[in-house]
C-alpha positions in Angstrom: 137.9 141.2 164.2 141.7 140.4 163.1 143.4 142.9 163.4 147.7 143.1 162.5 150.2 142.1 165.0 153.4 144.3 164.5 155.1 141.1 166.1 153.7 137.8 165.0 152.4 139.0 161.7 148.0 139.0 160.5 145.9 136.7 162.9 144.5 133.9 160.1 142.5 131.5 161.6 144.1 128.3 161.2 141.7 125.2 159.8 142.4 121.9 161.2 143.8 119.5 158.2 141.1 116.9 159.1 138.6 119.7 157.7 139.9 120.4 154.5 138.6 117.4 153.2 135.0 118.3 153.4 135.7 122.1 152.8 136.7 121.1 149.6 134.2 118.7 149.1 131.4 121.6 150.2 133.0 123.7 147.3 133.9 126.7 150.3 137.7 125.9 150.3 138.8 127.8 147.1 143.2 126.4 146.8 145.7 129.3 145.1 149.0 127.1 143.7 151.2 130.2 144.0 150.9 131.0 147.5 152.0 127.8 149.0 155.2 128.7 151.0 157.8 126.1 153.2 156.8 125.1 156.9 159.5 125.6 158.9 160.1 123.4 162.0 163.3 122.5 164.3 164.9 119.5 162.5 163.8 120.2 159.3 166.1 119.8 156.3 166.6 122.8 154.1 167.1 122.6 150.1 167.5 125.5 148.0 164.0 124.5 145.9 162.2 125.7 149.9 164.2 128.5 149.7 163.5 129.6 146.5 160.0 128.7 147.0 160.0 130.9 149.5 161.1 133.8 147.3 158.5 132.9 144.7 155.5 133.2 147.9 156.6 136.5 147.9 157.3 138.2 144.6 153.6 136.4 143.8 152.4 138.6 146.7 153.9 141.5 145.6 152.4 141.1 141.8 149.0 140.7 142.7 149.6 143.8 145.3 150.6 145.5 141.8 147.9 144.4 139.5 145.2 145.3 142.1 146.8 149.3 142.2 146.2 149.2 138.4 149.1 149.2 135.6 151.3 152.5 134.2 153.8 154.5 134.5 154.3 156.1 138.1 156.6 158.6 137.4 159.1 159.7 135.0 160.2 157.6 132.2 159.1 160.3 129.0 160.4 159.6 125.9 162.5 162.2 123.4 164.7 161.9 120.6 168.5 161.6 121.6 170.9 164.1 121.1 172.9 162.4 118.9 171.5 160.5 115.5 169.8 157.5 116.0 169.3 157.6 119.6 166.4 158.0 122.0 166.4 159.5 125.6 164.6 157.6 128.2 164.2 159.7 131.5 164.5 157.8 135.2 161.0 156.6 136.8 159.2 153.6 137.4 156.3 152.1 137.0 154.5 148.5 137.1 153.5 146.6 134.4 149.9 144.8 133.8 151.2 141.9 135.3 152.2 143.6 138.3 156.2 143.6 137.9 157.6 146.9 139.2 159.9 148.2 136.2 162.9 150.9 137.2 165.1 153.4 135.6 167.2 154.6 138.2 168.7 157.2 135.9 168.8 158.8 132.5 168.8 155.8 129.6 170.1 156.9 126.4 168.8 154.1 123.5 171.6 154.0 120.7 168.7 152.3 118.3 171.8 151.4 115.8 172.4 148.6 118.5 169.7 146.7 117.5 170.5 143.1 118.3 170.3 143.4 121.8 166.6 144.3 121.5 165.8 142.0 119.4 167.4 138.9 120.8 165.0 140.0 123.8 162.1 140.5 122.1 162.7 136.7 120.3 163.5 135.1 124.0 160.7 136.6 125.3 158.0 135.8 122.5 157.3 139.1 122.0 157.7 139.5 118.0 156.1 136.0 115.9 159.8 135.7 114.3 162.7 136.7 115.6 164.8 138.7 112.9 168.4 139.4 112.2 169.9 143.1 113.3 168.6 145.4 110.8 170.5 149.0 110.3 167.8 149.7 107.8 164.7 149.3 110.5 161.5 150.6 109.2 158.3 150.8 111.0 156.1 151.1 113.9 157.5 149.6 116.8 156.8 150.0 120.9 159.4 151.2 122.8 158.5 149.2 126.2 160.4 148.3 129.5 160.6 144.6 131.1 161.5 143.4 134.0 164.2 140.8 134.1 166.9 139.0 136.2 170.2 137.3 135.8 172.4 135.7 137.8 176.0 136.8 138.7 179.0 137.1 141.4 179.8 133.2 141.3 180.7 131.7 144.5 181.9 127.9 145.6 179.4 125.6 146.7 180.1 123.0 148.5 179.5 119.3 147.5 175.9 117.8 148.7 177.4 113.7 148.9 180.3 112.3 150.1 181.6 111.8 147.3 180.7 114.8 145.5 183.4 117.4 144.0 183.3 121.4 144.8 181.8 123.9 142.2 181.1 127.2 141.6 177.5 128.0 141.2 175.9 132.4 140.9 175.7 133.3 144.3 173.2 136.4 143.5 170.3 136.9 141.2 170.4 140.3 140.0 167.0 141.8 139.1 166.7 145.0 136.1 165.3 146.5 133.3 165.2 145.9 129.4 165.0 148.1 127.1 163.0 146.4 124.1 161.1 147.1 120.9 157.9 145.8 120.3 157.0 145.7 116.2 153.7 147.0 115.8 151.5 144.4 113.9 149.3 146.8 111.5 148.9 146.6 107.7 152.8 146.9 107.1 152.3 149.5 104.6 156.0 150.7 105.8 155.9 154.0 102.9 152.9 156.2 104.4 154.3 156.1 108.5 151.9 159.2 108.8 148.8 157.3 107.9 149.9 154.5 109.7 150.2 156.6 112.9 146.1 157.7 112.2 145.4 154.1 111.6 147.2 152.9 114.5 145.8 155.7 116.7 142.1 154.8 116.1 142.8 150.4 116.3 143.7 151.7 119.8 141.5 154.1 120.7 138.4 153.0 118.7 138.4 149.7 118.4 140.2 149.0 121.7 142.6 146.2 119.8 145.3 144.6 121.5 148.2 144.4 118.9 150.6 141.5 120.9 151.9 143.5 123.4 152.7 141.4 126.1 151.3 141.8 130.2 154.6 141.9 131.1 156.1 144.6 129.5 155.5 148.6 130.3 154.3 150.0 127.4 156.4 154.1 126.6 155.8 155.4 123.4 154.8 154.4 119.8 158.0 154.6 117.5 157.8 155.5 114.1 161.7 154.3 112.1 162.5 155.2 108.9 166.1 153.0 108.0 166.3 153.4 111.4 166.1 157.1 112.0 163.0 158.2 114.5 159.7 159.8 112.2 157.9 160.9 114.9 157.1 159.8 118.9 154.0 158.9 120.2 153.8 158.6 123.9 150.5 159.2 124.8 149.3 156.3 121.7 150.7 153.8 124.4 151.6 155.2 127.7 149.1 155.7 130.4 149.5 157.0 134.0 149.1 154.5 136.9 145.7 153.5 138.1 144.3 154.9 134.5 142.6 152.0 133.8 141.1 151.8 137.6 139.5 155.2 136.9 135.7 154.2 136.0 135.1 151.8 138.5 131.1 151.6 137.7 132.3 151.0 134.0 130.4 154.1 133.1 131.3 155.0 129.3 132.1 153.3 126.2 136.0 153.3 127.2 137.7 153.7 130.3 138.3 157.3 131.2 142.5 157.1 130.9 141.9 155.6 127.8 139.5 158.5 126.0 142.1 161.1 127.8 144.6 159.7 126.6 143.4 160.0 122.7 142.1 163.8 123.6 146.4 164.2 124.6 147.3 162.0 121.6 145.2 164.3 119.4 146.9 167.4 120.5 150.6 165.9 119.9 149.5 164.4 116.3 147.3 167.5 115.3 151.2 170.0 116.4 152.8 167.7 114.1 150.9 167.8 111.2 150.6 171.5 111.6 154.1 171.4 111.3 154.4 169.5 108.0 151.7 171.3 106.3 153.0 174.5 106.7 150.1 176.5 107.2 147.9 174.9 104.5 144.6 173.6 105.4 143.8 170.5 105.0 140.3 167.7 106.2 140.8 166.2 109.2 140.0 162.4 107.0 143.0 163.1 105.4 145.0 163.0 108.4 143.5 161.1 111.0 141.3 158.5 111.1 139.4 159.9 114.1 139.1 162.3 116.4 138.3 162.4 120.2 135.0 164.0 121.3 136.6 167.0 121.7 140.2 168.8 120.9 141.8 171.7 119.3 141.4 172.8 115.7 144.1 174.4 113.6 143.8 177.7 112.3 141.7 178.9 109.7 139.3 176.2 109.6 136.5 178.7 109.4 136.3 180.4 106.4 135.1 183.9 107.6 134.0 185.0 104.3 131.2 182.9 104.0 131.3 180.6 107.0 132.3 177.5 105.5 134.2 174.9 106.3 136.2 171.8 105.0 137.8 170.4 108.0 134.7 167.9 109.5 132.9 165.6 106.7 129.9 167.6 104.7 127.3 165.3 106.9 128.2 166.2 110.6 126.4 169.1 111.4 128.6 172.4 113.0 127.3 175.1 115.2 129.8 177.7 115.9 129.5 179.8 119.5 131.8 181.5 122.0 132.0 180.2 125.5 134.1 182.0 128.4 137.5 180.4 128.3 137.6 179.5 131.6 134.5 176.8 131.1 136.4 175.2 128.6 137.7 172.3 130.8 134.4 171.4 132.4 133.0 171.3 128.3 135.8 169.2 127.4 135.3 167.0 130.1 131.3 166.4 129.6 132.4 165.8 126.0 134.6 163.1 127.2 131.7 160.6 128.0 130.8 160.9 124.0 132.5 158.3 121.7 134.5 159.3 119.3 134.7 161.0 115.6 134.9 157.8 113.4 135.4 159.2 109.8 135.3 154.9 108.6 132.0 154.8 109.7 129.0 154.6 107.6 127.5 157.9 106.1 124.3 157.4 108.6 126.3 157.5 111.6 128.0 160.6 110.3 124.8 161.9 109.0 123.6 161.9 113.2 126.5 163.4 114.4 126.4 167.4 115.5 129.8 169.0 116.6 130.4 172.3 118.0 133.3 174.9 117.5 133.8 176.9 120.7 135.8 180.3 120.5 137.2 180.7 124.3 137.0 184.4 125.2 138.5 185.5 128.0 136.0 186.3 131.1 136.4 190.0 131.4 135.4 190.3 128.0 132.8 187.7 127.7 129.7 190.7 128.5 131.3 193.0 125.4 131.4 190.2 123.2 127.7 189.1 123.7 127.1 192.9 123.5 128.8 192.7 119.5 126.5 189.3 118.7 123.2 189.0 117.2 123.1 185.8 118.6 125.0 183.4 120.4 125.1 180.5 118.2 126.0 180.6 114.0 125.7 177.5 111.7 128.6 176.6 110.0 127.3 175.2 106.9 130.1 172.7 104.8 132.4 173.8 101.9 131.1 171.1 99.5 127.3 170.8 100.3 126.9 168.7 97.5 125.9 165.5 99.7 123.4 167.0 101.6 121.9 168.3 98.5 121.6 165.1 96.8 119.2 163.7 99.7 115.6 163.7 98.8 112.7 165.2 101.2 111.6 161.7 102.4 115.1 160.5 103.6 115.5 164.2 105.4 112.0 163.1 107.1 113.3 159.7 107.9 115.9 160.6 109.7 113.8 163.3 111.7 116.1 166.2 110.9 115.0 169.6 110.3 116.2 171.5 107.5 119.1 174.1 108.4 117.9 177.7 107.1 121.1 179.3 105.2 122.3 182.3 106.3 123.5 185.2 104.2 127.3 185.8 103.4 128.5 188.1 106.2 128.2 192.0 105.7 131.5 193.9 106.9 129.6 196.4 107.7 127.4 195.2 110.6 129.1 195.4 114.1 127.4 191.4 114.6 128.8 189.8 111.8 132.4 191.2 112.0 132.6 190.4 115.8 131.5 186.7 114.0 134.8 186.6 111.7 137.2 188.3 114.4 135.9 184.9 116.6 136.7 182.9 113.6 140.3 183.6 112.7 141.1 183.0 116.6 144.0 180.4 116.8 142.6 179.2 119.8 139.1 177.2 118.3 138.1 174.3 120.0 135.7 171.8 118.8 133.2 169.4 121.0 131.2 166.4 120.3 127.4 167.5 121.5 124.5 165.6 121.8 122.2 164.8 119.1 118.9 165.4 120.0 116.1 165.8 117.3 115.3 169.3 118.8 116.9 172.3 119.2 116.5 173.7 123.1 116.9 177.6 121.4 115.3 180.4 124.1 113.1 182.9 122.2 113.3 186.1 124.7 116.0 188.3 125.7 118.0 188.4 129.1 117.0 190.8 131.6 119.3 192.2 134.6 117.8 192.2 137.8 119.3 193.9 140.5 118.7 193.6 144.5 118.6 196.5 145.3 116.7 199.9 143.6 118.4 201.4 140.2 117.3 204.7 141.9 119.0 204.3 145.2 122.1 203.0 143.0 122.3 206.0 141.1 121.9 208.3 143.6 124.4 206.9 145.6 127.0 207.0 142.6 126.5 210.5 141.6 127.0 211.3 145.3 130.1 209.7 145.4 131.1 211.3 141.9 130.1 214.7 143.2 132.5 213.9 146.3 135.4 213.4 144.4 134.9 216.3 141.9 133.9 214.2 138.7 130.3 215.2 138.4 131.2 217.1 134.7 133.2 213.9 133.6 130.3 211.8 134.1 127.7 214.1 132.8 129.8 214.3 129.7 129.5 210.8 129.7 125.9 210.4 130.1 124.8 212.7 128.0 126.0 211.3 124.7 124.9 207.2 126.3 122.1 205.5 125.1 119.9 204.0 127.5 121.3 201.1 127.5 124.7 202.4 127.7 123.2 204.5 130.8 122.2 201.6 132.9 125.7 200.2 131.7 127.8 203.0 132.9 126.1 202.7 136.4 126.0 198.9 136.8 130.3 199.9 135.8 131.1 202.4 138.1 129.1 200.9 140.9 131.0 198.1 141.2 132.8 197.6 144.3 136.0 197.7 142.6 135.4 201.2 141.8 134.0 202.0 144.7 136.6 201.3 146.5 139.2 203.0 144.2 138.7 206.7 143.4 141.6 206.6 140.8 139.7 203.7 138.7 136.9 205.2 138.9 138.6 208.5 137.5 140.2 206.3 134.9 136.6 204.6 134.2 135.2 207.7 133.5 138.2 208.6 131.4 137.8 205.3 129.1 134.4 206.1 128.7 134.9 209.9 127.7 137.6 209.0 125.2 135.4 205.8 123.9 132.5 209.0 123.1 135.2 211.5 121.4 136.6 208.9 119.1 133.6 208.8 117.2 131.5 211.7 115.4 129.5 214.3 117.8 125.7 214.5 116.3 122.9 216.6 118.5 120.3 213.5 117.6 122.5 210.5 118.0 123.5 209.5 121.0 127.6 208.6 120.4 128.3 206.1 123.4 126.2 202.3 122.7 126.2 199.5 125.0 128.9 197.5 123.6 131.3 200.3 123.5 130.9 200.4 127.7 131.0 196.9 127.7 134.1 197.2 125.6 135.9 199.4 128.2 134.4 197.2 131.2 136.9 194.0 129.5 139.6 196.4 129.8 139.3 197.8 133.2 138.3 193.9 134.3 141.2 192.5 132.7 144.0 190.7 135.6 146.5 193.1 136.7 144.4 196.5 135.2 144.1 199.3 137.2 146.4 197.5 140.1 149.2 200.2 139.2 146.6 203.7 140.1 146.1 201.6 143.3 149.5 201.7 144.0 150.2 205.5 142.9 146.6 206.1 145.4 148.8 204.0 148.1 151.9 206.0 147.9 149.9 209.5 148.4 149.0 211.2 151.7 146.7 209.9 153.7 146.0 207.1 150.5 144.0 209.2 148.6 144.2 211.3 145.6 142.9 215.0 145.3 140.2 216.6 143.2 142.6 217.9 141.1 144.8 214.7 140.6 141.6 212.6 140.0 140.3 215.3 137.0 143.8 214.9 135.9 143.3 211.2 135.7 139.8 211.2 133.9 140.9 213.7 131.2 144.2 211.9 130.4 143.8 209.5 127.8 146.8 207.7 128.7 146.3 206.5 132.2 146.7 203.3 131.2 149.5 203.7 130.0 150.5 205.0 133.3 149.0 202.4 135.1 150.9 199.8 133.0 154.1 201.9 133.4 154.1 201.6 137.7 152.4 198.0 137.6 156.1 197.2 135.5 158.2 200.0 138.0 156.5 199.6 141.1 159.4 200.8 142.9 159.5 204.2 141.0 155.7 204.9 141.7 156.5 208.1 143.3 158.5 209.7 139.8 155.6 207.8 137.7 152.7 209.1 139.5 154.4 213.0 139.8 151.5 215.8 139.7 149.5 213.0 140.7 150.5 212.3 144.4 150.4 214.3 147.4 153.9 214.3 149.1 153.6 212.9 152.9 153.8 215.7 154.8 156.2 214.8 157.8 156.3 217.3 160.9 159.6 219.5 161.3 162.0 218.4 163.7 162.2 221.1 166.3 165.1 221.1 168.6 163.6 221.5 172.4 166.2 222.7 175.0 165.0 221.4 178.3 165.8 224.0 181.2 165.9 222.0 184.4 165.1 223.7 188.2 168.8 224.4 189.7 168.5 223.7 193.1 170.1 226.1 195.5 173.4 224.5 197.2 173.2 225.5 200.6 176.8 225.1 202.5 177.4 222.3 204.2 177.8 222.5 208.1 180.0 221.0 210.2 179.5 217.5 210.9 177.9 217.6 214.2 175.5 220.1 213.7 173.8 218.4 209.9 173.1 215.4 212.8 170.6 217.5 214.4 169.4 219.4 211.7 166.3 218.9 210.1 164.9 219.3 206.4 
C-alpha cells in the first residue's frame, strides 16, 4: 500500500511510456487534459506558458478538491438591508462555489446598489444575463445577489527583452485574485408589478420543480433580491443560499429532493410566511393566495382555526385536516419525518389535492401534556373547511372511487363542556404547526382507554406516603384532600406526591398538598359530589412540574437547620395559598432567602463561645546551688 512521504510527496507508480500505447489501446488508461503539469530536468529551458501551466495543475487540483466537499456557503456572508437607502450589507465569510472556486469576504461589504454599472458590466463579461443592459437607477425586479471569484493583474514591473534585438517593457508582475459582487436577473415571467407573487412563484420553480434559472456554476449564490426603482422589497436568503455540503446530505438519494434543499424551503417558508404576517396586518388570508406551495411541514399564522365552529380557510377545501396536540418537545423529530414528504403544490390538479391529509399540531409544553389529555375527549378533532361546497358537489360513486371514507361532522362546540373549551384554548394558540401525514385509506384509531401500570403495589405505595405524610405532620392536609377526590383524582394525588421529587422535598410536598387544597376550595362544597376531578390534579401536577418550580422552597429548606423544615413551618406552607408566590419571590432573590423564607426557617444554632482560662502546674523553683555541688547532685 502507498502510503504519503512527508518528503518526496505520494508514491505513484510510474508506467513506462512504451506501455501507454497499449493501455490506451486496452481502454484501462483513462487521460485528464487538466492535470498535465511541466517536467522539470537540469538544462531545461523555462518559458512563462510552463510556469503558468504549472499554476493551472494546481488551482485544477484545488477545484475538484472543492466540488468533491460539496458547494455553499461556509460561514458568514448573510445578507441585510444597508443602513443607508439603497444599500445592502454583506457580512465577511466564505464559501466555494459549484465549480469548486473558493469565494472570500475578508470583511464587512456594504453594496451601494445605486452603483449599478459595475455589476452589470460583470454580469455582461461574464455571460451571466442574455443582454447586457445600460445602468439603470430605476431597477425593478428579482435579481440574485451572488459572489464570483475573479483575478486581475497589477504592480507592473520591467521585463527584460527575450532576443537580441528586442526592446525592454513593462509587463503585471502579480495576478491578484478577489471577489465580485454581482447581480444575477432572475428569468421568471417578468410580471415586475406583483414582486410578492413573484417571490411565491419563484419560491416553488425552485423548490418544486427543482429549475435552474441561468445561474452560473461559478458564482455563489446569497440571497434572492426583490428591487422596486431600485429600492430593496424584501430579502430572500434561504430561496438561494445553502450551507456547504447541503447538497452532499442524501448520499443514497433517498427522497424526492435533496435534504438541504427541502430544509431549506421549510426556512424559506418561515421568512416569507413573518413577512406576509407583517403586511396583512392581522387579517387572515388562504395560504393560495400567498404562496404557491408550502413545505411538508411549517408554522401557521394565527387564527387559522376558527374556534367557533372548527373551520378553516387557510388549506384548499379538498386536503383533508385533523387537528391534535403533541408535547412540544417532539415537534422537531415530527417536522423532520415530515420532511421526506413532497411538498404542498396548490397548481396541482384537484385529484392530487383531493389525496392529500395535513395535520395541525398544537405544541404543549411537557409538564402539562398529562392535564391537557385529562381536559380532551379525544386526542384527535377534524377540522372540516370553511367553504365545503366542493366536497359537496361529489357524487357517492366518485367518493367510492377514490376509496375515502366519509368524515362524520361534528357538532359546533358547547362552551360549556370542559372538552371542547380545552379544544378552542388549543386553537387560538400562536404557536400552531401544521405537517404533511401520510395518506393511507385507513385510519389506525385505538378503540380502548389507557391504563397505568405501576411496578410496584398501589397499596404498598400508599402506605408508604401516608407514612411519610404522618412524619411530617400533614396527615389533616391530605385527608382534606382526599376526601373531596374522586377516584381517579385519588390514584392521581398518590401517583403526585409519590414522585421522587416530592419525596425528596418535604416543602413541595407541603406546597403540593397546598395546590391541591386550594384547587378543592375554589369550587362549591356539596356532601354528594366529590369537588376535586382528575384533570384539576393534573392541572396542579403542570404547575409543580413546570422548569424552575418549586427550586426556590428547596433553597429556603437548604438555608434551615439541619436542611429541613419543621412541622409547624411545613403546615404553614400547605395552608398558604401563596407559596408560590414565595417560591418565585427567592428563586428571583436567592440571596435574601433567609428575610423571604422568615417564620419559615429555623435559625442555625451556633454554640456560645466560652472563654476557657487554662491554669497551668507552677513548678516549684528550688534555689540553685553552688556550682560544684549541682555536678554531683542528682534529680
Amino acid at each position: 500500500m502507498n502510503r504519503m512521504n512527508l518528503t518526496k510527496g505520494t508514491a505513484r507508480e510510474p508506467i513506462d511510456p512504451a506501455d501507454v500505447a497499449a493501455l490506451r489501446a486496452a481502454g484501462v488508461l483513462i487521460d485528464d487534459a487538466r492535470r498535465e503539469r511541466p517536467r522539470y530536468f537540469d538544462g531545461r529551458f523555462l518559458a512563462a506558458r510552463d510556469l503558468i501551466r504549472d499554476q493551472q495543475y494546481f488551482l485544477t487540483r484545488e477545484a475538484d478538491l472543492g466540488q468533491a466537499a460539496g458547494s455553499g456557503v461556509a460561514a458568514g456572508l448573510f445578507v441585510e438591508a444597508g443602513g443607508a437607502p439603497q444599500t445592502l450589507s454583506v457580512a465577511a465569510g466564505h464559501g466555494t462555489t459549484p465549480a469548486g472556486e473558493l469565494v472570500l469576504l475578508p470583511r464587512d461589504v456594504d453594496v451601494q446598489l445605486a452603483n449599478i454599472p459595475v455589476a452589470e458590466q460583470l454580469s455582461a463579461r461574464f455571460g451571466l444575463s442574455r443582454i447586457p443592459q445600460p445602468p439603470l437607477r430605476s431597477r425593478t425586479g428579482l435579481f440574485v445577489l451572488a459572489l464570483r471569484p475573479v483575478e486581475f493583474t497589477a504592480n507592473p514591473i520591467g521585463a527584460y527583452p527575450t532576443a537580441i534585438t528586442g526592446k525592454r517593457t513593462v509587463e503585471d508582475g502579480d495576478v491578484i485574485e478577489a471577489t465580485a459582487v454581482i447581480l444575477v436577473p432572475w428569468n421568471d415571467d417578468g410580471a415586475s408589478d406583483a414582486l410578492q407573487a413573484r417571490r411565491g412563484r419563484a419560491a416553488r420553480a425552485i423548490f418544486v420543480d427543482n429549475a435552474d434559472r441561468g445561474v452560473s456554476a461559478n458564482v455563489l449564490p446569497l440571497a434572492m433580491l426583490a428591487l422596486q426603482n431600485n429600492t430593496v422589497v424584501w430579502i430572500d436568503e434561504a430561496m438561494v443560499r445553502r450551507e456547504l455540503g447541503a447538497d452532499r446530505g442524501d448520499m443514497p438519494g433517498l427522497g424526492f429532493a435533496p435534504r438541504g434543499l427541502r430544509l431549506a424551503h421549510l426556512m424559506q417558508h418561515q421568512t416569507h410566511l413573518a413577512d406576509v404576517m407583517q403586511l396583512m396586518h392581522g387579517r387572515g388570508f388562504p395560504a393560495a393566495t400567498q404562496f404557491a406551495a408550502l413545505p411538508p411541514a411549517g408554522p401557521l399564522p394565527p387564527n387559522v382555526i376558527n374556534p367557533a365552529d372548527f373551520t378553516q380557510s387557510y388549506f384548499p377545501a379538498q386536503v383533508d385536516i385533523d387537528f391534535t396536540p403533541i408535547p412540544e418537545d417532539e415537534l422537531p423529530a415530527l417536522v423532520e419525518e415530515a420532511l421526506a414528504l413532497p411538498p404542498l403544490d396548490f397548481s396541482a390538479p384537484p385529484e392530487v389535492l383531493d389525496s392529500t391529509a395535513v395535520v395541525i399540531v398544537a405544541p404543549v409544553p411537557r409538564n402539562e401534556w398529562r392535564a391537557v389529555l385529562a381536559r380532551l375527549n379525544s386526542t384527535t378533532r377534524i377540522i372540516k373547511p370553511a367553504a365545503p361546497n366542493l366536497i359537496a358537489q361529489r357524487k357517492p360513486l366518485e367518493i367510492l372511487q377514490r376509496l375515502r371514507l366519509p368524515r362524520i361532522d361534528q357538532p359546533l362546540p358547547d362552551v360549556t363542556n370542559p372538552s371542547d373549551a380545552e379544544w378552542q384554548r388549543l386553537a387560538r394558540l400562536s404557536t400552531l404547526w401544521f405537517v404533511r401525514r401520510r395518506n393511507l385509506a385507513y385510519r389506525d384509531d385505538l378503540a380502548g382507554a389507557p391504563v397505568t401500570v405501576s411496578g410496584r403495589n398501589e397499596l404498598l405505595i400508599e402506605s408508604d406516603l401516608r407514612t411519610r405524610i404522618a412524619t411530617l405532620g400533614l396527615t389533616t392536609q391530605l385527608d382534606a384532600v382526599l376526601d373531596r377526590a374522586s377516584p381517579a383524582a385519588t390514584s392521581q394525588v398518590i401517583s403526585l406526591l409519590s414522585a421522587p421529587r416530592f419525596t425528596e422535598s418535604p416543602a413541595l410536598t407541603a406546597a403540593a398538598l397546598g395546590s391541591l387544597k386550594a384547587s378543592v376550595d375554589s369550587q362549591p362544597a356539596t356532601t354528594a359530589t366529590p369537588t376535586l376531578d382528575r384533570a384539576s390534579v393534573l392541572d396542579v401536577s403542570a404547575k409543580l412540574n413546570a422548569a424552575g418550580v418549586g427550586d426556590g422552597l428547596v433553597q429556603i429548606e437548604q438555608a434551615s437547620a439541619d436542611k429541613t423544615l419543621s412541622t409547624d413551618a411545613l403546615q404553614k406552607i400547605a395552608d398558604n395559598k401563596d407559596v408560590l408566590a414565595l417560591d418565585t419571590a427567592v428563586r428571583l432573590k436567592p440571596a435574601e432567602v433567609t428575610t423571604l423564607g422568615a417564620g419559615l426557617i429555623t435559625p442555625k444554632l451556633i454554640a456560645p463561645t466560652t472563654v476557657t482560662t487554662v491554669t497551668r502546674p507552677v513548678r516549684a523553683v528550688k534555689k540553685a546551688a553552688p556550682k560544684k555541688a549541682a555536678r554531683g547532685t542528682k534529680r
